[in-house]
C-alpha positions in Angstrom: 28.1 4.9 -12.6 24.5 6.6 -12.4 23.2 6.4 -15.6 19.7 8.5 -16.8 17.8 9.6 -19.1 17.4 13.2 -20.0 15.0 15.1 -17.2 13.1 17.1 -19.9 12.2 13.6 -21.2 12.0 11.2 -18.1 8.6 14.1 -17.0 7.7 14.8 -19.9 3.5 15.6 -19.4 2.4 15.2 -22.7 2.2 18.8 -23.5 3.9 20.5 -26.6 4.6 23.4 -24.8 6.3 21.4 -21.7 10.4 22.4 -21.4 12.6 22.3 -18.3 14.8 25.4 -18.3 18.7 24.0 -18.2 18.7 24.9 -14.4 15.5 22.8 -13.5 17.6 19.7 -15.8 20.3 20.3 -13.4 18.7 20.5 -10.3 16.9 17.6 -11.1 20.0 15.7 -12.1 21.5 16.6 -9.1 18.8 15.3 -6.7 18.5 12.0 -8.7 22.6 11.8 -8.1 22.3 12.1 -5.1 19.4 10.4 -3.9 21.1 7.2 -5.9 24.3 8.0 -3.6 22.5 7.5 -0.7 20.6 4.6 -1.5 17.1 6.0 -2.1 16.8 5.3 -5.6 17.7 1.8 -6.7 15.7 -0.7 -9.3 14.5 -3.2 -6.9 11.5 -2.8 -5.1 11.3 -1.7 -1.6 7.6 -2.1 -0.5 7.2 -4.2 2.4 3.7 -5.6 2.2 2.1 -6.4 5.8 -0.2 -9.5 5.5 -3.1 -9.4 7.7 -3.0 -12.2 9.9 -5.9 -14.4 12.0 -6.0 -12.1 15.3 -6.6 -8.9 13.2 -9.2 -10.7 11.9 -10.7 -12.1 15.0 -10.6 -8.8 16.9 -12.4 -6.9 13.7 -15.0 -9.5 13.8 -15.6 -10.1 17.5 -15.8 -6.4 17.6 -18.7 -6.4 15.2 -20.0 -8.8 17.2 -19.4 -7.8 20.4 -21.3 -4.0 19.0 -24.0 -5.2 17.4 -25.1 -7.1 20.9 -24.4 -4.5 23.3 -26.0 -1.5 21.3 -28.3 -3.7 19.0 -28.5 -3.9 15.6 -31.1 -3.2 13.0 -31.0 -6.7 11.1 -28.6 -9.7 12.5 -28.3 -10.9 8.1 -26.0 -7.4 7.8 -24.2 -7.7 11.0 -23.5 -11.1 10.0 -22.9 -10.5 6.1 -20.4 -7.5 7.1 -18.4 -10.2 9.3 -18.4 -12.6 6.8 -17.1 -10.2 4.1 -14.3 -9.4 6.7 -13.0 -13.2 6.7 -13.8 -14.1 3.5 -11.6 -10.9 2.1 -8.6 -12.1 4.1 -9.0 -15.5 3.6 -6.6 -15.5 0.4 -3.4 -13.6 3.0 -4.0 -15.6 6.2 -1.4 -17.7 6.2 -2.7 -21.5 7.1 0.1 -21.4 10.0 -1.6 -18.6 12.1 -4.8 -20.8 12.0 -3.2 -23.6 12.9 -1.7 -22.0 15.9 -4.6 -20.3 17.3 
């Protein structure tokens, strides 16, 4: 069974003069009721967290590269510090598997 709080006290802003009026409470009850019916609202989380993997990587790079010697560049040391802060910034979520296989 759906279990909750109160509404007036689950958004409750930190102002004195803050109420819900009994048909905002209900409305909200409602739509949490149902939203936990259908699945929407549950304790676990449901983020899905996309790791950035070795050809994003190479193709973010190579096209830094590839720009910097077809339209020039003002100083090579940026061109190659912005590349290198690309890697190194990924390093930790590459996965040693897609290096291996590339």
């Amino acid at each position: 069974m759906w279990r909750h709080k109160k509404p007036s006290r689950c958004f409750y802003l930190g102002l004195q003069e803050f109420t819900l009026t009994k048909y905002d409470q209900v409305r909200i009850t409602r739509t949490a009721k149902t939203l936990h019916a259908e699945g929407y609202l549950t304790k676990e989380s449901k983020i899905q967290r996309n790791w950035v993997g070795i050809l994003i990587v190479r193709r973010l790079t190579t096209a830094l590269i590839e720009s910097a010697m077809e339209y020039g560049t003002v100083n090579w040391d940026i061109t190659l510090y912005k590349a290198l802060s690309i890697v190194l910034s990924s390093a930790p979520a590459i996965r040693v598997g897609d290096i291996l296989e590339e």
